[in-house]
N, C-alpha and C positions, 0 to 999 in steps of 0.2 A: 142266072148268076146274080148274086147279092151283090152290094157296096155298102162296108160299113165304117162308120163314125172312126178317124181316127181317136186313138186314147186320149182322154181329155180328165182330168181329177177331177175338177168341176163337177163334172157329168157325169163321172163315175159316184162319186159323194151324191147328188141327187138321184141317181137310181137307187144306192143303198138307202138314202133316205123314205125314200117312195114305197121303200118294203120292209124297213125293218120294225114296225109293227104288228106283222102278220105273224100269225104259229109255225116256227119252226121257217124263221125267213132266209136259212143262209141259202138253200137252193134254189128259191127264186130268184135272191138276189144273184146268185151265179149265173142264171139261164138269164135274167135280165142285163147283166153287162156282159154277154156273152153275146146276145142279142143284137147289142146296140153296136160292139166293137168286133167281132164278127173273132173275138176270144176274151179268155180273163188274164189281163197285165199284173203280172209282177204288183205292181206298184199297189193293184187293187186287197191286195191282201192285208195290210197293215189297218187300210181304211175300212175294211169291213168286221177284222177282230176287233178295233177300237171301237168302234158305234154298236158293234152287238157284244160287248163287254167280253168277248173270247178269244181263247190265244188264236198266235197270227198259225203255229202246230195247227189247229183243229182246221181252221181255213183253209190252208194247205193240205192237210192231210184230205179235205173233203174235193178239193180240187183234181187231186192224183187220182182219188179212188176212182172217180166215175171217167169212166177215157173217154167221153161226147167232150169235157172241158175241152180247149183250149188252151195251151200255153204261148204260143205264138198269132199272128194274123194267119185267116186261114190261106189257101190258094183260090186263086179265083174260082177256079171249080175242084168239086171235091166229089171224089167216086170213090163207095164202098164196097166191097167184096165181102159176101156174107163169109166168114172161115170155120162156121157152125157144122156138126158131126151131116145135119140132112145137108148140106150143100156140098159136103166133101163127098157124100156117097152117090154127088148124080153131077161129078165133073167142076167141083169148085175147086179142087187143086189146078186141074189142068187151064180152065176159065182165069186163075189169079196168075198162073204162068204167061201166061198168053197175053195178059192186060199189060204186065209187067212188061214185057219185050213192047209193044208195040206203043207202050207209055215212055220207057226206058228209064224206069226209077222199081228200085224194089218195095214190096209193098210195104207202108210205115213210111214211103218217102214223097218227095214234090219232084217237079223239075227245078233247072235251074232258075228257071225264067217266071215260077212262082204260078204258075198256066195252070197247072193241076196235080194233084195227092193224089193216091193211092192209099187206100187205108182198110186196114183188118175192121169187120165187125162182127162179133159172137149175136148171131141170132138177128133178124129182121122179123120172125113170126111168122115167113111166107115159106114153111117147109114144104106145104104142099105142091110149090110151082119151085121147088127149089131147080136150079141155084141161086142165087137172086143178091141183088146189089141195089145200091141206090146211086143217084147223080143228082147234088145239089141238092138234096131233100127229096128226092119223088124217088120214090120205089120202084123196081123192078123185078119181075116174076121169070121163070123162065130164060135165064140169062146165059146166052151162049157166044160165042164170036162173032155171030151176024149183028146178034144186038149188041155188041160192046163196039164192035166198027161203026153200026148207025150211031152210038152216043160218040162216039170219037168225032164223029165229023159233025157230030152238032156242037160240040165244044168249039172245032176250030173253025167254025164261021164264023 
């Protein structure tokens, strides 16, 4: 589990600054305050169309596109469920049922108490050991109930 920086302009303004000389900087700058703030605030949008001379449209429109963004902070821990055609055909439906119930949030959601998300991802690359999910950043092959109950009680330690 990460702890990130709450939203700070300051620091968001220095991170833009820190990249916006590079080729083609909006995407690092996105992964960079994303980074830092564990999402990309609202607020950061304005401040990045101004310093890289583009509408605040393109910012946002580049925000929405790619779903790794961020719109809010994230939950303390964050579990994905591959929803890709090889994970559906070796038990990713029934695996994203089963997380769901025993998470008690539908998938796309958190709890109330901000503990953990639940969220779709198209493709992790690991169709050969599919079904497969991640936690927190680390990938998982082979993803069945035994190992979604071992990630569950490593969450709630």
């Amino acid at each position: 589990m990460r702890s990130y920086a709450p939203f700070n302009v300051d620091t968001a303004r220095a991170i833009i600054a820190a990249h916006q000389s590079r080729p083609g900087p909006l995407l690092p700058i996105l992964h960079a305050l994303q980074e830092e703030f564990g999402y990309v605030d609202r607020e950061a949008e304005p401040l990045i169309a101004d310093i890289l001379n583009v509408s605040r449209a393109e910012v946002h429109g580049v925000i929405t596109f790619y779903h790794d963004f961020r719109r809010t902070p994230p939950s303390r821990h964050v579990l994905k469920l591959c929803r890709a055609e090889a994970c559906q055909s070796t038990g990713g439906d029934r695996l994203a049922a089963y997380a769901a119930a025993k998470i008690g949030v539908a998938i796309g959601g958190a709890t109330a108490d901000g503990s953990v998300s639940l969220e779709p991802v198209f493709c992790l690359g690991l169709c050969a050991v599919a079904p497969s999910g991640m936690l927190d950043g680390r990938v998982i092959g082979r993803m069945d109930e035994n190992k979604l109950d071992t990630l569950l009680a490593e969450i709630n330690r």
